[in-house]
NUKOL-97090 format. One record per residue (C-alpha): residue number from 0; residue in three letters; chain; x, y, z. Coordinates in pm, whole numbers, plus 50000, padded with zeros to 5 digits. Each point is the difference from the previous one (the first is absolute). Layout:
<sites>
 drendren selo torpa    px    py    pz
      NUM  Ala     A     X     Y     Z
...
</sites>
This chain:
<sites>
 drendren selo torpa    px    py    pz
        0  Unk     A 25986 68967 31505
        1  Unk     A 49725 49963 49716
        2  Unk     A 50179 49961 49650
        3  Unk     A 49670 50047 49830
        4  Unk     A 49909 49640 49939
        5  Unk     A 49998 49753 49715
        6  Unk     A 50072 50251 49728
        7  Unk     A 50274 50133 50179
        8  Unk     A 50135 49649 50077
        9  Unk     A 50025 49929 49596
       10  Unk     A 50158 50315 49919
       11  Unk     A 50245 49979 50266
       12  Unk     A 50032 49627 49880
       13  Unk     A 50072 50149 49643
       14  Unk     A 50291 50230 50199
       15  Unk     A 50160 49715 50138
       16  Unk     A 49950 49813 49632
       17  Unk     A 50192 50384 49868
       18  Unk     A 50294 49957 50169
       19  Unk     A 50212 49821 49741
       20  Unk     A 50274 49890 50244
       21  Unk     A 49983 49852 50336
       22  Unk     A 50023 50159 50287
       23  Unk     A 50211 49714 50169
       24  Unk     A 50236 50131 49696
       25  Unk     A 50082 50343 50141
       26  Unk     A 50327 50106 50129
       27  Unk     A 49986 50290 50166
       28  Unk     A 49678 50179 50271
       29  Unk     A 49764 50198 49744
       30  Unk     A 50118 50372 50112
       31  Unk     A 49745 50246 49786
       32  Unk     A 50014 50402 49981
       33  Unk     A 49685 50134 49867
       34  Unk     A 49926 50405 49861
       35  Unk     A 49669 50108 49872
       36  Unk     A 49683 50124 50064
       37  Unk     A 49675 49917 50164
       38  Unk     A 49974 49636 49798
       39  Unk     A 50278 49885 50207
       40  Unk     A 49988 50196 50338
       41  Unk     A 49931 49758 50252
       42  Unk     A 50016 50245 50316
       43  Unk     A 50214 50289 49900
       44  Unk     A 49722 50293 49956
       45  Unk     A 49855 49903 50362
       46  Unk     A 50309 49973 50170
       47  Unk     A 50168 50255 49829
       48  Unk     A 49764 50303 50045
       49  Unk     A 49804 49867 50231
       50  Unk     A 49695 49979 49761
       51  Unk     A 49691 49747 50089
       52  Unk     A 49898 49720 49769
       53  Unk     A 49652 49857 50134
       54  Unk     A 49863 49653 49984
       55  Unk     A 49871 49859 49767
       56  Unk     A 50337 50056 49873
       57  Unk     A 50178 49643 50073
       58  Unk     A 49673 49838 50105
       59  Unk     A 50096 49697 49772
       60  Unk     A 50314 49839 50101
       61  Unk     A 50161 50262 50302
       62  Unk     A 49645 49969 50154
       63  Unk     A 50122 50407 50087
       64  Unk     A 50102 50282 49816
       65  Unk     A 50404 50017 49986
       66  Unk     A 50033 50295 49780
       67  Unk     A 49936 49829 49650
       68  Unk     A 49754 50112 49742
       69  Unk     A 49817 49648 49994
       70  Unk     A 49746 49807 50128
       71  Unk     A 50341 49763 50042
       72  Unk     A 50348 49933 49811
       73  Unk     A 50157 50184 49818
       74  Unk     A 50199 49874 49644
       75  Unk     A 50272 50086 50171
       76  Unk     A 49922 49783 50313
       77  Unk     A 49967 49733 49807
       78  Unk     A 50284 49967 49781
       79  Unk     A 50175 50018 50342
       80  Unk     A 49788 49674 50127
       81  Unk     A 50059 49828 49637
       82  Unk     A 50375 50051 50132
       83  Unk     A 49924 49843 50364
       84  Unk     A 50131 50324 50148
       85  Unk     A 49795 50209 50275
       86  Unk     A 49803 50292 49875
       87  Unk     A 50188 50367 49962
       88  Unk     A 50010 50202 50258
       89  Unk     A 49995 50418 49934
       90  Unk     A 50338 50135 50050
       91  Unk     A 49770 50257 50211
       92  Unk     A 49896 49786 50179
       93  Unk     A 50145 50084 50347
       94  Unk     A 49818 49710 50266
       95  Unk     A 50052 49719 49722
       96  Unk     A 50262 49832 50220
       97  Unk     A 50181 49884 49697
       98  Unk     A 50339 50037 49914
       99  Unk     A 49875 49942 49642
      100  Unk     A 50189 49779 49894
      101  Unk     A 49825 49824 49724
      102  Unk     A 50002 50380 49839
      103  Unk     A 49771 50357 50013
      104  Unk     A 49704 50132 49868
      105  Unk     A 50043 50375 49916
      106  Unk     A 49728 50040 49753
      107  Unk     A 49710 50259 50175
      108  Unk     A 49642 50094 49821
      109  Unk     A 50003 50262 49809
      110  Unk     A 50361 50011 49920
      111  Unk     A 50130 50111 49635
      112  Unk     A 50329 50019 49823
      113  Unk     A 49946 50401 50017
      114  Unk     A 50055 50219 50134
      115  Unk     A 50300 49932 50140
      116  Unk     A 50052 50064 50336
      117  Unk     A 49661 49947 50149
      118  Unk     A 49925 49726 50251
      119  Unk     A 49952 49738 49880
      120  Unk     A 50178 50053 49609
      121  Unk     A 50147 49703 49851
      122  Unk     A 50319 50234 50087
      123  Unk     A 49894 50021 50372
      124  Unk     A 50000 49655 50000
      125  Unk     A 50335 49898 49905
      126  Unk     A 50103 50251 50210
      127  Unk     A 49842 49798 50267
      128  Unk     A 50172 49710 49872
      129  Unk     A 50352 50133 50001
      130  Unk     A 49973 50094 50351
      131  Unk     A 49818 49625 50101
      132  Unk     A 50329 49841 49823
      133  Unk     A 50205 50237 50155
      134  Unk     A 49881 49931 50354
      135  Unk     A 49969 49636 49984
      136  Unk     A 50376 49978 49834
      137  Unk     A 50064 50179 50292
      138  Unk     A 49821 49791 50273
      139  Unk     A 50163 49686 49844
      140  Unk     A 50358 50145 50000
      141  Unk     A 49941 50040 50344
      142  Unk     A 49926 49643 50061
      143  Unk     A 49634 50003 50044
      144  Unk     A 49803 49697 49838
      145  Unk     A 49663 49930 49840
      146  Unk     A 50065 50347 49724
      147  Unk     A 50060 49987 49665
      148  Unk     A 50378 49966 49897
      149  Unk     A 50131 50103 49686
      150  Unk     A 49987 49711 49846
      151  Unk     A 49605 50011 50080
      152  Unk     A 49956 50318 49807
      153  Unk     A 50190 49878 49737
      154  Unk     A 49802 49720 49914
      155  Unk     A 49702 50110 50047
      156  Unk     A 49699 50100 49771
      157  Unk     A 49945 50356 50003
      158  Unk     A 49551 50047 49838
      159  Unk     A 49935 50309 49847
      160  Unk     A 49601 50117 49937
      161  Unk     A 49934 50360 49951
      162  Unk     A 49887 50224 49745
      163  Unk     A 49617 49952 50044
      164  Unk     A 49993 50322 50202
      165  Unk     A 50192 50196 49765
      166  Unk     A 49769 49942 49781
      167  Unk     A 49665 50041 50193
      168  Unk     A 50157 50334 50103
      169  Unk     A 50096 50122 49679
      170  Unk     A 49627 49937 49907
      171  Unk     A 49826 50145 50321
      172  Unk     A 50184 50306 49913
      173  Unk     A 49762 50028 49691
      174  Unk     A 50298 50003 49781
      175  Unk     A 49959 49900 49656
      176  Unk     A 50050 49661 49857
      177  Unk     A 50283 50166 49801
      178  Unk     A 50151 50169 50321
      179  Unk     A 50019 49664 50229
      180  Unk     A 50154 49760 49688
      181  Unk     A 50269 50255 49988
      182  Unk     A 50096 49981 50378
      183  Unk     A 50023 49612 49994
      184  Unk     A 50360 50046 49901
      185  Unk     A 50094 50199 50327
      186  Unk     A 49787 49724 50180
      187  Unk     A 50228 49700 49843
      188  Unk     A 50356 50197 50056
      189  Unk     A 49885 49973 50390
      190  Unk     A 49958 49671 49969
      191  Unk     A 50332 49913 49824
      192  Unk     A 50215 50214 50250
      193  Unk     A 49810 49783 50259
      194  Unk     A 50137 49718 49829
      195  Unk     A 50346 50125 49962
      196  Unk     A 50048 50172 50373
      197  Unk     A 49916 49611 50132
      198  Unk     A 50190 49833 49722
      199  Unk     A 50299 50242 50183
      200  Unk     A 49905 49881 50313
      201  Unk     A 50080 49675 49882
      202  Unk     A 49635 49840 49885
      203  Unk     A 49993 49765 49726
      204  Unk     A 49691 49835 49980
      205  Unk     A 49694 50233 49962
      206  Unk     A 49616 49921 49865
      207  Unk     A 49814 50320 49892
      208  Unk     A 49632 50009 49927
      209  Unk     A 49850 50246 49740
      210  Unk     A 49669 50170 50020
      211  Unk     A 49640 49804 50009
      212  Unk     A 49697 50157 49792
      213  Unk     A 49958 50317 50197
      214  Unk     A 49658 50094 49759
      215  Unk     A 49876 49662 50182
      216  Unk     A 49984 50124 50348
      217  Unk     A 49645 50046 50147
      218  Unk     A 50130 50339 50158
      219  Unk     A 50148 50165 49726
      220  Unk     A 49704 49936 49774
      221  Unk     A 49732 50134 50244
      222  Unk     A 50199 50261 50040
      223  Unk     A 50100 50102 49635
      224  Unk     A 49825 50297 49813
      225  Unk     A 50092 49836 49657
      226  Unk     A 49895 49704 49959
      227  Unk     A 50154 49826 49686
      228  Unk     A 49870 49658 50087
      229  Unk     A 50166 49711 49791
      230  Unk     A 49816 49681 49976
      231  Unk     A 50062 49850 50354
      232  Unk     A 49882 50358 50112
      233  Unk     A 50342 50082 50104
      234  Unk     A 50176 50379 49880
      235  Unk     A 50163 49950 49731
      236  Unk     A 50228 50254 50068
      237  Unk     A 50100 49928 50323
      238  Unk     A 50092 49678 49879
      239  Unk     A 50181 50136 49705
      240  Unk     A 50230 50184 50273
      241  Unk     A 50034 49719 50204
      242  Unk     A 50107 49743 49633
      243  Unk     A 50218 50285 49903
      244  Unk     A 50201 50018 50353
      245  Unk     A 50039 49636 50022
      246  Unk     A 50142 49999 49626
      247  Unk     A 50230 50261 50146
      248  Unk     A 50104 49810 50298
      249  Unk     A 50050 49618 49726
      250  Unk     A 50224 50257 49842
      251  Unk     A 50167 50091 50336
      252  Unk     A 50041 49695 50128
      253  Unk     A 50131 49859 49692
      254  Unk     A 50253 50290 49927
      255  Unk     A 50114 49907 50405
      256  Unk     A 50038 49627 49936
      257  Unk     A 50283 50090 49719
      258  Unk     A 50122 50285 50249
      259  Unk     A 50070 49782 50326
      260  Unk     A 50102 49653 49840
      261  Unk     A 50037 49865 50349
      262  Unk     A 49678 50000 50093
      263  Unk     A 49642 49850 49984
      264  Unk     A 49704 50299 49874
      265  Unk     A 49647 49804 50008
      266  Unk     A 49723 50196 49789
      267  Unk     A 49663 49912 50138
      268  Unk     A 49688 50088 49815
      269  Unk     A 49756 50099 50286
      270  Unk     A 49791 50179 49729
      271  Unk     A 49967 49652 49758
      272  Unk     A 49893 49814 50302
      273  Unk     A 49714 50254 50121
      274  Unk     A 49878 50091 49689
      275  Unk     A 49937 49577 49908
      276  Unk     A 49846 49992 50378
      277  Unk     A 49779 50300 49888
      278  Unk     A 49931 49880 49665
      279  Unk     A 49923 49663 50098
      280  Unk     A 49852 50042 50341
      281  Unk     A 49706 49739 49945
      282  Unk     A 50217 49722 49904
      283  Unk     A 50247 50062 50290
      284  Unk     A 49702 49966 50243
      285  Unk     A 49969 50419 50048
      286  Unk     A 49652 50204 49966
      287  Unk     A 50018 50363 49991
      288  Unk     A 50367 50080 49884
      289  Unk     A 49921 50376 49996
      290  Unk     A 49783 50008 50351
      291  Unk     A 50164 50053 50311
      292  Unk     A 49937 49770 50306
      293  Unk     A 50067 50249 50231
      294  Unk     A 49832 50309 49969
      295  Unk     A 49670 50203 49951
      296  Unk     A 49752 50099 49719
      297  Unk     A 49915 49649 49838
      298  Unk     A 50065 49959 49634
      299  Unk     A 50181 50038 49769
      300  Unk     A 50265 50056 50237
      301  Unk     A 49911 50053 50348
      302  Unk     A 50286 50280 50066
      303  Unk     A 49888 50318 50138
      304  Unk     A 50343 50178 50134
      305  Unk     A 49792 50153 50332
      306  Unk     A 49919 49673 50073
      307  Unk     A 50293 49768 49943
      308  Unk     A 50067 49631 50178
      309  Unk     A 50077 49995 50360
      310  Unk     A 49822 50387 50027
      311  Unk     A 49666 50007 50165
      312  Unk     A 49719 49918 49758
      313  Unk     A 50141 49750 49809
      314  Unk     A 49881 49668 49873
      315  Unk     A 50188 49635 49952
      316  Unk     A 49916 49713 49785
      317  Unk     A 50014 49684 50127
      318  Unk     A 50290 49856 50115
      319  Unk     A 49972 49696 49728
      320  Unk     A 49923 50253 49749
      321  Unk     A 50241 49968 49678
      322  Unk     A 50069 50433 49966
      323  Unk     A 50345 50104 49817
      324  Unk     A 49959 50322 50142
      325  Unk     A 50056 50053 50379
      326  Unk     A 49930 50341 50069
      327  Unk     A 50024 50200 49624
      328  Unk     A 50383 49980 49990
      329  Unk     A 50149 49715 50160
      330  Unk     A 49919 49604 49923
      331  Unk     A 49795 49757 50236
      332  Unk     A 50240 49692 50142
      333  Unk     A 49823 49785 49765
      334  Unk     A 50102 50222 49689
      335  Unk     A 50348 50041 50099
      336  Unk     A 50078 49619 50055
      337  Unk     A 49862 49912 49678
      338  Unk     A 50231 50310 49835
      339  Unk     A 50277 49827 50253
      340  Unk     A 49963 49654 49821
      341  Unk     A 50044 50155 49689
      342  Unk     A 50330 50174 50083
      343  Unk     A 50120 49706 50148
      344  Unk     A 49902 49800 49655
      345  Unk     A 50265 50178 49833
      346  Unk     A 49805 50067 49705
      347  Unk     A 50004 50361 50065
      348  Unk     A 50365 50095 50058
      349  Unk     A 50267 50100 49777
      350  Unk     A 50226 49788 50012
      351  Unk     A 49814 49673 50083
      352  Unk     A 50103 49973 50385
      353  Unk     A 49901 49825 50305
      354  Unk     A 49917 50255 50286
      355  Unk     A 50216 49820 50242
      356  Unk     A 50329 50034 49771
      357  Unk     A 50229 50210 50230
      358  Unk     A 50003 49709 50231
      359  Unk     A 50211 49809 49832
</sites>
């Protein structure tokens, strides 16, 4: 497998370097249950409906496409390899072969915290989840080996990212700035009951990522009719949405940490971390933080929504190329494991927390 050469090597270098205790350290199998959207879906959309994700998706590191929107890894993917732990399989997923026991990805593209009880909701999700604890509770009762025992859901991390789509929606519904910022509430009480309904299912240790700078996204700005560029040329407004549902969410999460005293609620500022990659770009060794790499239409953003990465017509840079931007929406592999070393710096959660805490 290609892991996208020297550059890669340092930043996964700077990973390892993260990772403030040892592994040798850890007590207990890393056991991970993930719910979110399309930043974190490593297989679910495809396997779930069926739905075809073409090379040059995962040309980078799967040397195939597996269902991820990435020329490779995902954030997600890894945090999992910072831990030492295999890669997530889709609870979908129904030829995996795994018994999953180092956890489940549930998190599908597209998926929102509303409404409620459409596949695949935040709500749908935990649904999912119930009935995957259920059934391997059940499996282990009756003597079978290699699932997860309670004691395995227990102590393991349960990563929350969602919210993007909520907002995207909200917007692509040519609501007013006004009429999305006052639906971020209803967005943010999904979320806590999310919290809660696992927290009753016995999970104690959860990480939840807020929003990143949706008026940054190559897509949404080709596609906007207003275009209240800010000095990166990102929409202001769209990024006012996104601050203002992440402020939300600090508030959540803090108002949860007093709530359930016996447990561990990581904060993660996904939006601080993209915005300084965006900002900063040049310095990081990024060109073209607004251009996609995989897409049509050349500058200044190469998205044209008829002809979209993986569709016929469409163009790739280079595979050494330094993009952000994947495909309008989604991050390349070299993006998301510099936003990975960053999480795993600790410099961006509240509180200050290594990512491989539930392990001991």
């Amino acid at each position: 497998m290609g892991c996208g050469g020297a550059f890669s090597h340092l930043i996964l270098t700077a990973i390892a370097i993260a990772i403030a205790i040892p592994l040798a350290a850890c007590d207990t199998p890393p056991v991970v249950f993930v719910f979110g959207d399309s930043n974190s879906d490593t297989g679910g959309l495809a396997s779930g409906l069926g739905f075809i994700i073409n090379l040059p998706n995962g040309r980078t590191f799967f040397r195939r496409s597996t269902g991820r929107l990435s020329d490779g890894r995902l954030v997600i993917d890894l945090l999992c390899q910072s831990l030492n732990a295999s890669l997530l399989v889709p609870y979908l997923d129904a030829l995996s072969g795994t018994s999953f026991t180092n956890g489940a990805n549930f998190a599908v593209v597209g998926s929102s915290t509303l409404p409620k009880y459409v596949p695949f909701s935040l709500n749908i999700q935990l649904m999912q989840f119930r009935r995957f604890k259920a059934r391997s509770l059940e499996l282990v009762t009756a003597g079978a080996r290699n699932f997860i025992s309670d004691e395995g859901f227990r102590n393991a991390l349960y990563l929350i990212d969602i919210g993007q789509n909520d907002l995207a929606d909200s917007f692509a519904k040519n609501l007013s700035y006004a009429q999305v910022i006052k639906k971020i509430p209803s967005f943010i009480t999904e979320i806590e009951n999310a919290v809660k309904n696992l927290h009753n299912e016995g999970a104690r240790k959860f990480w939840v990522h807020n929003t990143g700078p949706l008026g940054c996204l190559p897509k949404i700005l080709a596609l906007a009719q207003k275009k209240d560029l800010d000095s990166l040329g990102c929409l202001s407004s769209y990024n006012s949405a996104a601050r203002l549902f992440n402020e939300a969410l600090l508030h959540l999460s803090q108002k949860l940490r007093s709530e359930l005293k016996d447990s561990t609620l990581v904060y993660v500022d996904i939006y601080g971390i993209k915005h300084d990659l965006i900002t900063n770009a040049a310095k990081y060794g990024f060109s073209n933080p607004l251009m996609v790499c995989c897409g049509f239409g050349g500058p200044p953003y190469n998205f044209d929504v008829r002809v979209t990465c993986g569709q016929p017509g469409y163009q790739v840079c280079d595979e050494g190329a330094r993009y952000v931007s994947w495909d309008g929406i989604h991050h390349t592999e070299a993006a998301n494991t510099w936003i990975a070393s960053k999480i795993l710096s600790m410099a961006y959660s509240t509180p200050r927390t290594p990512f491989d805490f539930f392990r001991h």
